[in-house]
C-alpha positions in Angstrom: -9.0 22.1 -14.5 -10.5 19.0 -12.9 -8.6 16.1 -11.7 -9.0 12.8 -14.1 -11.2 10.3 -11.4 -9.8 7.2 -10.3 -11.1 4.2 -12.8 -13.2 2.1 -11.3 -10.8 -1.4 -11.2 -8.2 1.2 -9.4 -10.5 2.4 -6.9 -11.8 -1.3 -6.5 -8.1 -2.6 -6.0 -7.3 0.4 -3.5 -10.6 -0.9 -1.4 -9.3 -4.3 -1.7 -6.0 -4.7 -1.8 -4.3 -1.5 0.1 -4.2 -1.5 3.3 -2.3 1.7 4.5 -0.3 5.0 3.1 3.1 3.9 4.3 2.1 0.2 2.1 2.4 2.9 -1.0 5.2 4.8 0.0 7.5 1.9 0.7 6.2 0.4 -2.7 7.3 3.7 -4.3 10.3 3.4 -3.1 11.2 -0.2 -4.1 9.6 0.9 -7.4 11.7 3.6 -8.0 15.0 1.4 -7.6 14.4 -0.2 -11.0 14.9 -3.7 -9.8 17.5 -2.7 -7.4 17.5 -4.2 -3.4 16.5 -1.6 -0.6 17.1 -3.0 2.7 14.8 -2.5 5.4 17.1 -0.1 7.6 17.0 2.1 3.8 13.0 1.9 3.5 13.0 2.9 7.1 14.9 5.6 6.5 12.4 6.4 3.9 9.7 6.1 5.1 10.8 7.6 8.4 9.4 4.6 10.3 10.9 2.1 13.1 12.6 -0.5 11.9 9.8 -2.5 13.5 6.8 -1.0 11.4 9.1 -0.6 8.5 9.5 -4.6 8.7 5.6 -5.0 9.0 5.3 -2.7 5.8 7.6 -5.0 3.5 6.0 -7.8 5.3 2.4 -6.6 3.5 4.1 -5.9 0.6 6.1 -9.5 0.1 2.4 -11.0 1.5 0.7 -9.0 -1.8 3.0 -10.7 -4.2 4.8 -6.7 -4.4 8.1 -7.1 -3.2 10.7 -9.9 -3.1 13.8 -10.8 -1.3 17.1 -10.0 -2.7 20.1 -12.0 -3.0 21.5 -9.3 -0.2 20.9 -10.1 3.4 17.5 -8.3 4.4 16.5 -6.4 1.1 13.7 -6.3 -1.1 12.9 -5.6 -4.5 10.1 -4.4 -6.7 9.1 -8.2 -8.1 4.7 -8.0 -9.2 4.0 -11.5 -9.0 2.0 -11.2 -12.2 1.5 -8.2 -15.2 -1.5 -7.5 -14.3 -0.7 -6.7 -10.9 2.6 -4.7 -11.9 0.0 -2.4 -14.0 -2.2 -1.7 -11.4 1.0 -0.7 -8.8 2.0 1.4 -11.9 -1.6 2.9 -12.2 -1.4 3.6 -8.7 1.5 5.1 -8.6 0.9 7.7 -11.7 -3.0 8.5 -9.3 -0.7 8.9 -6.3 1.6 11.0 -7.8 -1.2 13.0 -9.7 -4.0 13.0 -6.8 -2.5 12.1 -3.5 -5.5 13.1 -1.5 -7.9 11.1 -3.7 -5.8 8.3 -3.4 -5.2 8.7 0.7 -8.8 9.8 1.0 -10.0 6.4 -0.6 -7.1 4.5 1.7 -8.1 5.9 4.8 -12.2 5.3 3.9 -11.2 1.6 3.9 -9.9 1.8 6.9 -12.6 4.5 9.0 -15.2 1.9 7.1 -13.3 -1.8 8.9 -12.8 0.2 12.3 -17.4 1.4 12.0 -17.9 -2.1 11.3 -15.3 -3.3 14.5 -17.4 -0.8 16.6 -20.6 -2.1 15.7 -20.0 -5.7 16.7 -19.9 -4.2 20.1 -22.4 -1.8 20.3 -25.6 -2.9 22.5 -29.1 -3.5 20.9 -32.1 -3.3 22.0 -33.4 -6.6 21.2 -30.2 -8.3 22.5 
């Protein structure tokens, strides 16, 4: 049976707005807590990331308007600034669970597509 495709304003947000796998995994997790506080030593744990990256992962997250602090000394909770945002992390998070390679596939294009166009700046021409 074939897979449902990603809607376009998903696939357009993932381009956008996503910037890595562990960026949805650690919003999973804080997702998953029903509006309870994960420090960053538990999404580290996780996500089975340094405490460095998992810091630079919440970081992205509180930066996107996904996550925010906690009353508790270094935790984080699910907090979509607006609806409309909160729909899409939901709509992402049913495709992820449904299609992870779809999703990751589309993840990891944005990124192979920013590190062709990083490589071309540098590469010679002829008429240069």
């Amino acid at each position: 049976m074939p897979r449902e495709p990603i809607p376009d304003d998903l696939r357009r947000f993932i381009l956008t707005s996503v910037p890595s796998v562990p960026f949805v995994e650690a919003m999973l997790l804080v997702m998953g807590k029903d509006g309870s506080p994960l420090t960053i030593d538990e999404i580290a744990r996780g996500l089975y990331l340094p405490r460095v990256a998992a810091t630079q992962v919440v970081e992205a997250l509180r930066d996107a308007h996904v996550v925010a602090a906690a009353a508790e000394p270094d935790a984080w909770r699910f907090a979509p600034a607006t609806p409309e945002l909160e729909q899409m992390l939901r709509l992402l998070a049913q495709f992820y669970a449904s299609d992870l390679i779809a999703v990751t596939d589309l993840i990891h294009s944005r990124t192979a597509r920013r590190a062709q166009q990083f490589a071309d700046a540098f590469r010679l021409r002829k008429d240069s």
